[in-house]
C-alpha positions in Angstrom: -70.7 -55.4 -1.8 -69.3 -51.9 -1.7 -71.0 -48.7 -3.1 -69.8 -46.3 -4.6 -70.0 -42.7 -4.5 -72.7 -40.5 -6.4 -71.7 -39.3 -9.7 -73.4 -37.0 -11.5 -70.5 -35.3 -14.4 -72.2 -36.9 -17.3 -76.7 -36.7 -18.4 -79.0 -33.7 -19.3 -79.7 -31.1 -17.5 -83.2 -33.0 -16.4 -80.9 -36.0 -14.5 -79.9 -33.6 -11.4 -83.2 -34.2 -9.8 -82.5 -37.8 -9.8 -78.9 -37.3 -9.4 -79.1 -35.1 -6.0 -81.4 -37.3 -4.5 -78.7 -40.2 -4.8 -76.5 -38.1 -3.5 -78.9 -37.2 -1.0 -79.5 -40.6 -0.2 -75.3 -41.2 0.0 -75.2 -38.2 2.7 -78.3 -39.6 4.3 -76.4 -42.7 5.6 -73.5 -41.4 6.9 -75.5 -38.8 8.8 -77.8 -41.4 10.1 -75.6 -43.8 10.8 -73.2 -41.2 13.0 -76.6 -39.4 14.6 -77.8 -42.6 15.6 -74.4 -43.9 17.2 -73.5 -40.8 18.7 -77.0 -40.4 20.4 -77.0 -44.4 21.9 -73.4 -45.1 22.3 -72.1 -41.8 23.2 -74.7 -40.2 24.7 -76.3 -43.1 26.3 -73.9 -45.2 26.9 -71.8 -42.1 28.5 -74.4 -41.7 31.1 -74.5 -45.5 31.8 -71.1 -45.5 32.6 -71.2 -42.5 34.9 -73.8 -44.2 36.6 -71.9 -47.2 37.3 -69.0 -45.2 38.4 -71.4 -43.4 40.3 -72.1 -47.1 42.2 -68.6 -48.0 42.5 -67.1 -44.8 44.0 -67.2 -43.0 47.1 -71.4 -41.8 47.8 -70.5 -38.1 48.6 -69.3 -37.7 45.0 -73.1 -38.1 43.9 -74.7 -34.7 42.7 -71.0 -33.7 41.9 -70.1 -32.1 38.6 -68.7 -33.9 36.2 -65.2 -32.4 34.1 -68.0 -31.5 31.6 -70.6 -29.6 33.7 -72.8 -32.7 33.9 -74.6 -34.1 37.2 -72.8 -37.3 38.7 -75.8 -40.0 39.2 -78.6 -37.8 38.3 -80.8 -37.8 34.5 -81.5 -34.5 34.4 -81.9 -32.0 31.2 -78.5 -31.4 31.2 -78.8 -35.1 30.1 -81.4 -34.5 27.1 -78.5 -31.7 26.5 -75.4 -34.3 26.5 -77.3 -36.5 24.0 -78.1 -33.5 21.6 -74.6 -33.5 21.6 -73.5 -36.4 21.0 -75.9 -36.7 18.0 -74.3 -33.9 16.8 -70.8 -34.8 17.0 -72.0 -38.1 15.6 -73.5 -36.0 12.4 -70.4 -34.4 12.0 -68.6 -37.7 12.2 -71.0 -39.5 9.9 -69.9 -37.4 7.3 -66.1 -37.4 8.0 -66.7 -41.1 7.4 -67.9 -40.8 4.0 -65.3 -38.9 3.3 -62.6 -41.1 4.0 -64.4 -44.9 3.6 -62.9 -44.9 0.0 -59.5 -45.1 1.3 -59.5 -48.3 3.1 -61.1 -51.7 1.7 -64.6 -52.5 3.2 -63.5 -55.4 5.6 -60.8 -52.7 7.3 -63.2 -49.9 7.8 -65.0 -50.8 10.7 -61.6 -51.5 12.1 -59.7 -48.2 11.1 -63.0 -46.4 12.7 -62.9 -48.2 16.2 -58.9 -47.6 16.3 -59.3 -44.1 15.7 -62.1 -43.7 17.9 -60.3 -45.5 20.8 -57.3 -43.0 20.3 -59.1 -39.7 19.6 -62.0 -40.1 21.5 -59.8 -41.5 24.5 -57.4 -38.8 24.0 -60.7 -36.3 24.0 -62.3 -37.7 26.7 -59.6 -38.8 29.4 -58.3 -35.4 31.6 -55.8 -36.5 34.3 -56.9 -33.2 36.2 -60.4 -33.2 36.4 -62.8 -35.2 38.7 -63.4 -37.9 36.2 -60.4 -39.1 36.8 -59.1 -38.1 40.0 -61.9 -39.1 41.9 -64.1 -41.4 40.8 -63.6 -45.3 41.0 -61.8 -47.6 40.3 -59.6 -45.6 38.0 -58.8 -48.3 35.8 -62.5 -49.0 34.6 -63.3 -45.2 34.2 -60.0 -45.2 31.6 -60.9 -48.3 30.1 -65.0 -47.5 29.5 -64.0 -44.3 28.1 -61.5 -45.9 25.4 -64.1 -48.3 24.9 -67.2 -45.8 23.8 -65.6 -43.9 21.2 -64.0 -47.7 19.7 -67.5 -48.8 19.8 -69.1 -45.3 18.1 -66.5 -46.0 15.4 -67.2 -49.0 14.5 -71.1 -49.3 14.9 -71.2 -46.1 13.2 -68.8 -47.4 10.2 -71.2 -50.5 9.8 -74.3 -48.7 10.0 -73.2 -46.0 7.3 -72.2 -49.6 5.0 -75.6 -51.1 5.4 -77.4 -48.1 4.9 -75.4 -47.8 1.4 -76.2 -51.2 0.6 -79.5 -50.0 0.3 -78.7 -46.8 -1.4 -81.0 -47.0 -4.4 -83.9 -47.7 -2.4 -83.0 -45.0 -0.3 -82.5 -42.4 -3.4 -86.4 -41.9 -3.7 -86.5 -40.7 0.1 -82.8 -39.7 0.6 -83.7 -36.1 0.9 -86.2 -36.7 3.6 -83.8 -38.7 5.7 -81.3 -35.9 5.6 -83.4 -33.2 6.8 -84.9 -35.5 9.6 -81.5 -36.3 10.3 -80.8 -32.2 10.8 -83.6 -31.5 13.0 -81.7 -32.1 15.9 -79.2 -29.4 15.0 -81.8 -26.7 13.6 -83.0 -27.4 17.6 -80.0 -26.1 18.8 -80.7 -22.4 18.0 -78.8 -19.7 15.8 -75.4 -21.8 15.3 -77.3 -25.2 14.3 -79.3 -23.2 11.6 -75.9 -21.6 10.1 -74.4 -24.9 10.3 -77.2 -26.2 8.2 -76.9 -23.8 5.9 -73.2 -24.2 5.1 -73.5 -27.9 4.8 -76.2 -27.5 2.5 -73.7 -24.8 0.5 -71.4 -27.5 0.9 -73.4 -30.1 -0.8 -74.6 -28.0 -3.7 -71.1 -27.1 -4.3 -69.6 -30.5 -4.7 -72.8 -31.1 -6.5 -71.6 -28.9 -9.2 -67.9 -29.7 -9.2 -68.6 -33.4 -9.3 -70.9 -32.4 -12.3 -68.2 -30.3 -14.0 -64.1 -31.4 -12.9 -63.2 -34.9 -12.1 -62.8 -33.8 -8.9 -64.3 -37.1 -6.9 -62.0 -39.3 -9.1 -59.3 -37.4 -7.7 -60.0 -37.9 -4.1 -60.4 -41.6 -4.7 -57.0 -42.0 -6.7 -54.1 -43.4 -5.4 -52.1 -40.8 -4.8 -54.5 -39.0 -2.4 -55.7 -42.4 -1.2 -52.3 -43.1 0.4 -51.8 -39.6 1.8 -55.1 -39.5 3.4 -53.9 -43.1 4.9 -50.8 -41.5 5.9 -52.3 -38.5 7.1 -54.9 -40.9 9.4 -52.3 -43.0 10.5 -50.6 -39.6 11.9 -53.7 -38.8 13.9 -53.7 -42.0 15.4 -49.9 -42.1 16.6 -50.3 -38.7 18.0 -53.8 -39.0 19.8 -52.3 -42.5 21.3 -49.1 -41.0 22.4 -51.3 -38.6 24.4 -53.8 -40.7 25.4 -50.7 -43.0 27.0 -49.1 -39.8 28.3 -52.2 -38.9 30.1 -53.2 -42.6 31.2 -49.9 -43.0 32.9 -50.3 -39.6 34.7 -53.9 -41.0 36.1 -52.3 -44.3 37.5 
């Protein structure tokens, strides 16, 4: 069962009550979905894998930085800090999901999330010239757990957004409290969290209002721009795997 997307062009002006708190409820499970993978898989699971490359490589590489200013074998804050953000970056990529579910069928999402995941994430992640790679071992299960985390993130977080919709109208009467539990992480992060709030709530009430007044959510979900953003994706993947093989090979 697929959902669809919030429309609200057509009613009185009395319905946008009702109608932002389905779209509330629409954002509310993308953001969920990618907080919640972000913070487990990401977050946690990134520190469980430095740990056990923390077992398997040499034991004067422990309280070594890592490439990204982290402690090697140590939970520290600067681990409450790497899971802030990678709840974050899970937000953000909730909501780039809901923005481009429409262009695959449902049984391909989870799929085109964990491919593009593996390939921008790995690409992200894997640095031939920092201690990540260069030191810690073996080699070849550093490369492969940190493919592997970022496939995983997009696909749990591609079927968590899908069941959360599934249960979209139950989620309408409360869908404006899960979105502002869902940004309390990021209002914690100071000054910048707070503007980003703000411009994603601007964000909201503007597509609010075009979605009320032009066709403009038909248009994304036409044909035309269906195929371009699958062309457009499938451009993003060949280029983050070419670099993600370029700097594999240079590891090895």
């Amino acid at each position: 069962m697929d959902v669809a997307e919030p429309d609200v062009r057509t009613g009185t002006a009395r319905e946008w009550v009702p109608a932002f708190r389905r779209a509330a409820a629409y954002l509310g499970a993308g953001l969920w979905a990618g907080f919640l993978s972000g913070a487990v898989i990401g977050g946690v699971g990134g520190r469980l894998a430095m740990f056990l490359l923390r077992l398997t490589s040499d034991p004067s590489l422990r309280g070594a930085p890592t490439d990204d200013g982290f402690t090697i074998g140590s939970f520290t804050g600067d681990t409450m800090f790497l899971l802030a953000i990678c709840a974050i970056g899970g937000l953000l990529a909730g909501l780039a999901y809901l923005a481009v579910r429409g262009w695959f069928p449902e049984k391909y999402r989870a799929a085109v999330m964990g491919a593009l995941g593996a390939a921008v994430g790995g690409a992200l992640i894997i640095r031939p010239d920092g201690i990540d790679f260069t030191l810690l071992e073996p080699l070849a299960l550093a490369v492969v757990m940190f493919i592997a985390i970022p496939a995983l993130f997009g696909v749990v977080t591609s079927l968590l957004a899908e069941r959360f919709l599934r249960s979209a109208e139950e989620r309408a009467r409360r869908g404006v409290l899960l979105v502002v539990v869902a940004l309390l992480p990021v209002a914690a992060a100071g000054p910048l969290g707070i503007i980003f709030i703000i411009l994603l709530l601007a964000l909201c009430m503007a597509g609010w209002a075009l979605n009320k007044y032009i066709p403009s959510a038909a248009a994304w979900r036409s044909p035309a721009v269906t195929w371009l953003g699958r062309v457009a994706l499938a451009a993003l993947f060949l280029y983050a795997t070419v670099g993600l093989v370029k700097d594999t090979l240079e590891i090895f």
